[in-house]
N, C-alpha and C positions, 0 to 999 in steps of 0.2 A: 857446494852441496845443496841439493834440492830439501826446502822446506816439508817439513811430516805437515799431515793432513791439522793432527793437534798446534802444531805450530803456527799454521795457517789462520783456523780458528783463534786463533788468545794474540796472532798479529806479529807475530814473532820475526815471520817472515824479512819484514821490515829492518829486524835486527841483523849485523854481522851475522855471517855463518859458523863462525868461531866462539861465539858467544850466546847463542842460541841454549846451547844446554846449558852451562852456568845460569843463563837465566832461570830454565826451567827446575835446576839444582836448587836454588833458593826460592822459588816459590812453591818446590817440594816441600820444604824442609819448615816453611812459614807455616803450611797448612796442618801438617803434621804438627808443629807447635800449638797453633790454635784447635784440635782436636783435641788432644792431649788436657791443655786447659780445661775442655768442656763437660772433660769426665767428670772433672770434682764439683760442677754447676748447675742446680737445676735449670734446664732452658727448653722452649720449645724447639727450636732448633736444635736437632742432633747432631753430635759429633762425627757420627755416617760418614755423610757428605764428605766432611773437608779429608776424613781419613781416606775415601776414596779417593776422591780428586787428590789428593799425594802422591798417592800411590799412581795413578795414571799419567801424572809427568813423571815420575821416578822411572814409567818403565816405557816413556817416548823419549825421554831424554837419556839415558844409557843406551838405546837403540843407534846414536849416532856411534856408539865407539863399537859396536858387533861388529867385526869385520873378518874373523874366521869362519866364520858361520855364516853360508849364504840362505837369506830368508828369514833368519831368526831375526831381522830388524824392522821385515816386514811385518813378522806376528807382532813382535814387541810395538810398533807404532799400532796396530789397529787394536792389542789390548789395551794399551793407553788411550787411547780414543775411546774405548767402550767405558772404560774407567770415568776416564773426565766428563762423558753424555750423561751416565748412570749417576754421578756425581752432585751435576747441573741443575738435573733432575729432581733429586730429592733436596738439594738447600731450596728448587723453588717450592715446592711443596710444603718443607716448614715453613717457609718466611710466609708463604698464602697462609699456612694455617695457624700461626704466629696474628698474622693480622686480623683474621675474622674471629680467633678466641678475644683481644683484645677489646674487641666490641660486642664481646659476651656473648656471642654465636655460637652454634654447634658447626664444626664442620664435616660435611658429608664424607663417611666415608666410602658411599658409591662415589664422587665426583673424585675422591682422590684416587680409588683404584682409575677411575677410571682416564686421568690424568696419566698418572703411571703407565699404564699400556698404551697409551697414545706416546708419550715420551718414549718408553723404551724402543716403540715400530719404529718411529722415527729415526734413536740412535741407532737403530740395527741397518735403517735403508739408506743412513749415510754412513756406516762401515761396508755396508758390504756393499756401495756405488762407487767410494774412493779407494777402499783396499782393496779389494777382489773383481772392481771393474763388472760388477753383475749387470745385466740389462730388466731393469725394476719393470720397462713397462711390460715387456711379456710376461714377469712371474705374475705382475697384476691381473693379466688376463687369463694366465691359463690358472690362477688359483679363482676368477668369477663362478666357472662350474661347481667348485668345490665347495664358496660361499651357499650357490643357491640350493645344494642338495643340503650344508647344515642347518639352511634358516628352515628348509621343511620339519627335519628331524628337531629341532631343540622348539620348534615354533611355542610351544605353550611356557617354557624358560627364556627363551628372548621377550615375549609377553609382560613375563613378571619383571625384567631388566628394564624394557622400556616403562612398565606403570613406574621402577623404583627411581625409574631416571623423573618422571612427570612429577613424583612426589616431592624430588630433590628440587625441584623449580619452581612448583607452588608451594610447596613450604603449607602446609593444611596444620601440620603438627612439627615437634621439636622432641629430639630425648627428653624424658622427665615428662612429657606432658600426659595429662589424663584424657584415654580416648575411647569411644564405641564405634565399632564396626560392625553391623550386621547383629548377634548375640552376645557379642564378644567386648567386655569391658575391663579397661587397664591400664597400665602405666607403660607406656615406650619404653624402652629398655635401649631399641637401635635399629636403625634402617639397613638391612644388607641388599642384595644383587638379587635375592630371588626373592626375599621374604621381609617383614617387621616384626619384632619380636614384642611380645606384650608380656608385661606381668601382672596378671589378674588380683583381685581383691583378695581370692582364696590363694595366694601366692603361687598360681601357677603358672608355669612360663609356658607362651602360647606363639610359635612363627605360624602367621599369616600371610599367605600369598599377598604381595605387590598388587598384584592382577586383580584382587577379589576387593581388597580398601581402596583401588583404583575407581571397579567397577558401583562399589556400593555406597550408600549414605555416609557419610562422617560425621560424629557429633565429637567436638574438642572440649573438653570439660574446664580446662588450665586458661588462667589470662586475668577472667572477671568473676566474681561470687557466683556461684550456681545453686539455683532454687533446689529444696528438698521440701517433704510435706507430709504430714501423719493427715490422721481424722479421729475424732471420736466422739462421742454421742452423750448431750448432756441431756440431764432432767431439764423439760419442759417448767418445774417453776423458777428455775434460774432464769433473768433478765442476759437477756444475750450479748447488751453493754459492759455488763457486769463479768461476765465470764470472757470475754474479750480483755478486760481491765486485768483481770486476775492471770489470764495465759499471757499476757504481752511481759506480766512483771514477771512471770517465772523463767522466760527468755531470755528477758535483760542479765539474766547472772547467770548465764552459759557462757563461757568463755569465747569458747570454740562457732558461737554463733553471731555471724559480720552483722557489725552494727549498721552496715549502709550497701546495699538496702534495708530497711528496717523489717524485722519479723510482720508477720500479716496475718490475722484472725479470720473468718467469714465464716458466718449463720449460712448453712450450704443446704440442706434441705428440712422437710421435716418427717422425721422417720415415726417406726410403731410405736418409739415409746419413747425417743428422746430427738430431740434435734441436732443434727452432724452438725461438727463442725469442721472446716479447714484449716489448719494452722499452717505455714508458709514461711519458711525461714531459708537462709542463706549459706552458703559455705564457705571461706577462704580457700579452701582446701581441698576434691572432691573424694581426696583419699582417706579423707575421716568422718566421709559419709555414716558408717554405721556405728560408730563413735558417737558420732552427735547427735545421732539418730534416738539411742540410747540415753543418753544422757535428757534428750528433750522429754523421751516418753515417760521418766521416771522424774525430772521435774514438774510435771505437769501432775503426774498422781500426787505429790506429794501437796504440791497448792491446793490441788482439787480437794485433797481429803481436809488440809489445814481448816479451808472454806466453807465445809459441809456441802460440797456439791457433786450431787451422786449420776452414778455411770451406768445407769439405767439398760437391761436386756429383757429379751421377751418372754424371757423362759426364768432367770434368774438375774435379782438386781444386787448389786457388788451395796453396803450400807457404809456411810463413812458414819461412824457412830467410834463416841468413846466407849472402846469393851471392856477399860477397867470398872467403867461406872458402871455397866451392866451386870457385870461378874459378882459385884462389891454390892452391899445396900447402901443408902444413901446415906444414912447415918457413920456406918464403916469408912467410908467414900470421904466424907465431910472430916470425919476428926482423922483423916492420913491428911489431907488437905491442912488442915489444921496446924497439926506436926510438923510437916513441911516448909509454910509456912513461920511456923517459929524459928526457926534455923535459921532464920536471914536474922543478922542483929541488930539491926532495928525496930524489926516487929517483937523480938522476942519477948519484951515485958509485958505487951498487951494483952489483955482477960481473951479470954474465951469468945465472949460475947462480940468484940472486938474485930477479933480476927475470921471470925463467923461472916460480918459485913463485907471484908474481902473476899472470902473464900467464898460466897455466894458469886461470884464476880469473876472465877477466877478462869479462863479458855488455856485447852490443851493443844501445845501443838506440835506436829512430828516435822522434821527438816530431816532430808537425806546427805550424804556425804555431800560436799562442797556448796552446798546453798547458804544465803546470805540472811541471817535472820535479824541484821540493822545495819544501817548503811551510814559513815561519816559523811555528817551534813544534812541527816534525816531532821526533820523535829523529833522530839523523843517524849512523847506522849503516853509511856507503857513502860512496865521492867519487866525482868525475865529472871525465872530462880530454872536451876539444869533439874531435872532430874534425871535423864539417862543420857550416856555418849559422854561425846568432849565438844567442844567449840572453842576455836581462835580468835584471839581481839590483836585485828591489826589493824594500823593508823596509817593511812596517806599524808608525807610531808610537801612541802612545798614545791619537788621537783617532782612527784607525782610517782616515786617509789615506795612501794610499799613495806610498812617497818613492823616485825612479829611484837607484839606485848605480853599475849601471855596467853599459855592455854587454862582452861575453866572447867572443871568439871564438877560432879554433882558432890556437896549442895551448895556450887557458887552459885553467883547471880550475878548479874550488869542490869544498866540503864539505870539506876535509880535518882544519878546526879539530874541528867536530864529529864526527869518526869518530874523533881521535885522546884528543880529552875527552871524549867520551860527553854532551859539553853538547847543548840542544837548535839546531835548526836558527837561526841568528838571522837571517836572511830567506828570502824566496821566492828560486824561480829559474821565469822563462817565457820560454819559446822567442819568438822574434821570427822567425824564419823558419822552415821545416823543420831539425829538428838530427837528427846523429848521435852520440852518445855513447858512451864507454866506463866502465864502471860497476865499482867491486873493492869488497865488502862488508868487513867487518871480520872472518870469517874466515882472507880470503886472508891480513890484515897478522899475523893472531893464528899461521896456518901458518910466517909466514916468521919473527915476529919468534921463536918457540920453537926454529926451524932456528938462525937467525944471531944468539942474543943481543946481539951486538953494534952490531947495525943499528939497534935500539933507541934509544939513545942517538947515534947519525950522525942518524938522522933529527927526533930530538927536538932535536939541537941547529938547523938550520934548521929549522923550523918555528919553536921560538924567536927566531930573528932576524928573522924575518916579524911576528913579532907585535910586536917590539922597537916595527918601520916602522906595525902599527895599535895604537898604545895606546890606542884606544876603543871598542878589541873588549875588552882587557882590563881595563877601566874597569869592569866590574858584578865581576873577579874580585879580591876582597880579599887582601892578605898579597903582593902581589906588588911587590917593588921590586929593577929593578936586573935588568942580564941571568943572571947565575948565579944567582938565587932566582928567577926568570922560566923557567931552564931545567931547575930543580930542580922547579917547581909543575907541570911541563907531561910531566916525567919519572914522576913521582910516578902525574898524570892516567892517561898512558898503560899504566902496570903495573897500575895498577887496573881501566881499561878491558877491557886484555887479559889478565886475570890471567895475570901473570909474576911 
């Protein structure tokens, strides 16, 4: 018995005549098993494949026992043959695309259609050469006319096929990646045969001719940080060092803005009434461009006003002024200040006159949602009582995760350990809403404690008994045991701090 064309191919040939389809019986039956397997498995490689190649020996190999039926072992061999091509075919395709996801590649799916129809011509020109005996090179030739009357008619869609095939070879961009073409800005979505689909910032999906991001500029936005950059115009009496100082630190606590390259200032001209300036900052991301766009330009008000440094216009100038003190006389102004002030319990026993010396001292200042108004491992040279919002105190431990403490709202305060031991900050504080704060340096306490020596020691005794309530703030301080050597280390602290 003469070997089928399938037989030939897989070598079968080689084997008994008699034996031939039992082989092919069990290597139906194996494939079939291992498909079956594949259903219940995620894998890149589909179960397709071996289902088909089963089936294409199941129906070359029963083709040997047709014998009432003349012909029917002919179909049956050249189905089987198309079976086990189409088969081939697709396990090489997964295992190609098996191996370039592995190395965390995209793979093209122009280059796999385009596999695909090269494969299938191929299994078609060797069915229909060994089964139907066709003569290939003339249909080659008399279907050339036929090619060159469709390259005319599709000429502007063969165009886009071939830029889509040039893009699959230079690789310019990747799915996922952020790209501009001509007007057109977005996010790859997917390379097809005639087009690239983009999805724009305003989430709209946009196919772009092959032909057109072939022919035009490409800018890739994805890989390395990409520069973005506001402007805006400060008052002429601000030092430009100064206001550089001040935008570089409102930067540093944007999240979303890459530490490396570092943010960039420049004094950029000088205009009618104030001097530009550049600010130049980075993006991990280009797709939270207007995210952080946002976030910088409402950081920057909020420093600018903390700082008193005004946004000067030609026609009308923006005033960063407290408008409660304007609203208020000063006197009205001073004794809420006052007030205020007494609520924190270790001012509260001090006179009037007393708390007068700080409240003369005292700067207001507004934080927007997520800024940082002390930083763990600052010095901490200042306290802070709330008056409006909330703010979170969280501490960085050792492995550099961040651990919640507590949230604060009015009329707590922080920093005062730190301002009265000159120790450094032991956690962050960040606004969780808009806050308003009221701020006393270590002047003001150094003004009053030199007037009222005696307040010295009132205020160092509460403070002491606060710390009594955290002994594992006082747990890094050695030598302390016991509230009178407790309020002896903290007395001690504070003379030094303020030289008294």
């Amino acid at each position: 018995m003469t070997a089928s064309t399938t037989q030939t191919l897989m070598g079968l040939h080689l084997v008994a005549a008699d034996e031939r389809a039992l082989v092919q019986f069990l290597l139906a039956g194996a494939m079939a098993a291992v498909a079956f397997a594949m259903r219940r498995r995620s894998s890149l490689v589909r179960p397709a494949g071996f289902t088909l190649l089963s089936l294409g020996l199941f129906a070359d190999a029963i083709s040997a026992f047709i014998i009432s039926f003349p012909g029917l072992d002919d179909a049956l061999n050249a189905v089987g043959l198309v079976l086990m091509l189409w088969a081939v075919i697709l396990l090489l395709l997964d295992f190609a695309e098996a191996m370039v996801r592995r190395r965390r590649r995209h793979f093209s799916t122009i280059f796999k259609d385009l596999l695909m129809v090269l494969g299938c011509a191929l299994a078609v020109a060797v069915v229909m050469r060994s089964e139907f005996k066709v003569d290939l090179e003339s249909l080659v030739a008399s279907g050339a006319v036929a090619s060159i009357v469709l390259g005319l008619a599709l000429q502007e869609t063969l165009g886009n096929i071939f830029s889509g095939l040039t893009l699959q070879l230079q690789k310019p961009f990747e799915p996922g990646d952020w790209v501009r073409s001509a007007n057109h800005v977005g996010r790859v979505i997917g390379i097809g045969w005639r087009s690239t689909t983009v999805l724009t910032l305003a989430n709209e999906r946009l196919d772009i001719p092959n032909a057109m991001i072939a022919k035009d500029v490409l800018t890739n936005y994805t890989g390395e940080p990409v520069g973005d950059e506001i402007a805006v115009g400060i008052s002429y009496l601000e030092p430009p060092n100064r206001v550089r100082e001040v935008i570089l630190r409102a930067l540093r606590d944007i999240p979303d803005v890459a530490r490396a390259p570092e943010p960039e200032v420049y004094a950029w001209e000088y205009g009618d009434s104030a001097i530009r300036y550049r600010i130049k900052y980075w993006l991990p991301d280009y797709g939270l461009r207007d995210r952080v766009r946002d976030r910088v330009t409402t950081a920057i008000w909020y420093v600018l006003r903390r700082n008193a440094m005004e946004i000067p216009y030609p026609i009308q100038t923006l005033q960063f002024r407290h408008t409660r003190r304007e609203r208020q006389g000063e006197e009205a102004f001073e004794r809420k200040l006052i007030d205020q002030l007494r609520q924190v319990d270790f001012l509260h026993d001090l006179t009037d006159e007393e708390l007068q010396l700080l409240a003369s001292s005292v700067r207001i200042h507004e934080f927007g949602a997520g800024e940082v108004l002390v930083r763990q491992g600052d010095p901490g040279d200042s306290f802070f009582i709330i008056r409006r919002g909330m703010v979170e105190v969280v501490a960085h431990h050792g492995n550099g995760q961040p651990a919640h403490i507590a949230d604060l709202r009015p009329p707590a305060f922080f920093g005062e350990i730190a301002l009265m031991t000159g120790e450094q900050r032991n956690a962050s504080v960040v606004a969780r809403s808009d806050a308003e704060v009221l701020e006393m340096d270590r002047e003001a306490f150094t003004l009053l404690f030199r007037n009222h020596p005696d307040v010295t020691a009132r205020i160092g005794e509460v403070i002491a008994a606060r710390l009594t309530e955290r002994r594992d703030i006082l747990a890094a301080a050695p030598g302390i045991d016991g509230n009178h050597a407790r309020r002896s280390w903290l007395l001690e602290k504070m003379r030094a701090v303020f030289d008294l």
